[in-house]
C-alpha positions as CSV (number, residue, x, y, z in Angstrom):
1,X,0.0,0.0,0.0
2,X,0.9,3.3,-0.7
3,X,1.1,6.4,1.0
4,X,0.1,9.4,-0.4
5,X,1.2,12.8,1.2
6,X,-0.3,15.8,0.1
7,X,0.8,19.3,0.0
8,X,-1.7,20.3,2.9
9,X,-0.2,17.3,4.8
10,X,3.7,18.5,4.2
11,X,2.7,22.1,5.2
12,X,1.2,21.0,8.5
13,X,3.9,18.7,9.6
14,X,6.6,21.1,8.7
15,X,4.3,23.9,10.9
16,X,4.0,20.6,13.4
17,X,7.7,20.3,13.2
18,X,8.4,24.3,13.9
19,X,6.0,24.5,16.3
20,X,8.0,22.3,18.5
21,X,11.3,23.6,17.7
22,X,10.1,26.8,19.0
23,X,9.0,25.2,22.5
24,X,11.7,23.4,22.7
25,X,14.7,26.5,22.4
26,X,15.9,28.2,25.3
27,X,15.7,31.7,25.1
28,X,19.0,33.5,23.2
29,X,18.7,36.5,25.7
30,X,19.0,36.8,30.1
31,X,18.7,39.8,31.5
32,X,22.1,40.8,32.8
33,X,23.4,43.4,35.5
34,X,26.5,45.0,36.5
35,X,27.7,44.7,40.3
36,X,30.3,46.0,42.2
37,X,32.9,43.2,43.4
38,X,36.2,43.9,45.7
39,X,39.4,44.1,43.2
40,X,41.6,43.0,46.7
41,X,40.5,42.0,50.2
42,X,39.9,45.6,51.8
43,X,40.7,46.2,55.6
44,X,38.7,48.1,58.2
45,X,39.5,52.1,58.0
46,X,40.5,52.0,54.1
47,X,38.6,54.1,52.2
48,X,37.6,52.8,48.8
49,X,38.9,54.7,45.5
50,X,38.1,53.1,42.1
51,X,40.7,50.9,42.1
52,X,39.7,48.6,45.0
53,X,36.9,47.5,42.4
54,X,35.4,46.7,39.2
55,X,31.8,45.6,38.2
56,X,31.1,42.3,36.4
57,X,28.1,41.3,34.6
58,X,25.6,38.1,36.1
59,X,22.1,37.4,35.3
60,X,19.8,39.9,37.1
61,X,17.5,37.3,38.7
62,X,20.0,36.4,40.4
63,X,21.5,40.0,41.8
64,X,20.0,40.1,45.9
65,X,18.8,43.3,47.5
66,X,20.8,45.8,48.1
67,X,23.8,44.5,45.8
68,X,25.9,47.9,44.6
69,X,25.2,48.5,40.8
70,X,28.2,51.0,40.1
71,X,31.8,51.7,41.7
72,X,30.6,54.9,41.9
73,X,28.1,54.2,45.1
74,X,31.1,53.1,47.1
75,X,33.7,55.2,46.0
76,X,34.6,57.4,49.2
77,X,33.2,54.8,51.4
78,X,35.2,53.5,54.5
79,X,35.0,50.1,55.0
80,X,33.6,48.7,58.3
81,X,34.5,45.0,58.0
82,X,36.7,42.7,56.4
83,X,35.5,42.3,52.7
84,X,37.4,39.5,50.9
85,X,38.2,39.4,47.0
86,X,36.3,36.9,45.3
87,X,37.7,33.4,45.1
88,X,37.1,32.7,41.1
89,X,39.5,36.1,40.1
């Protein structure tokens, strides 16, 4: 026996066939956000200058509260406690 696949048939298995692609596909874009990391481990009593740190970029859901977004809002600051330099630099 013989099958016979028609034009309507092709179009709505290749539309079956996108259909799932598109479901299946992770999104090309995340959301990302700059925030302020320490450059060095920084003592009690120094006061931060732009060198002490840089900003890098990670996905923005997962950024907590209260996270600095830009050297600039700790520039001048005095640190209070012991803040070490990431591990992974």
């Amino acid at each position: 026996m013989r099958t016979v696949i028609t034009k309507e048939m092709r179009a709505m298995m290749l539309m079956l066939l996108t259909l799932l692609w598109a479901c299946s596909s992770t999104p090309d874009s995340v959301e990302l956000k700059y925030v302020v990391t320490a450059a060095e481990t920084l003592e009690p009593g120094t006061v931060i200058s732009r060198e002490h740190s840089y900003s890098v970029e990670v996905e923005a859901d997962e950024v907590p509260m209260g996270v600095f977004l830009s050297p600039t809002f700790v520039e001048g600051r005095i640190v209070e406690e012991r803040i070490l330099q990431p591990a992974n630099d």
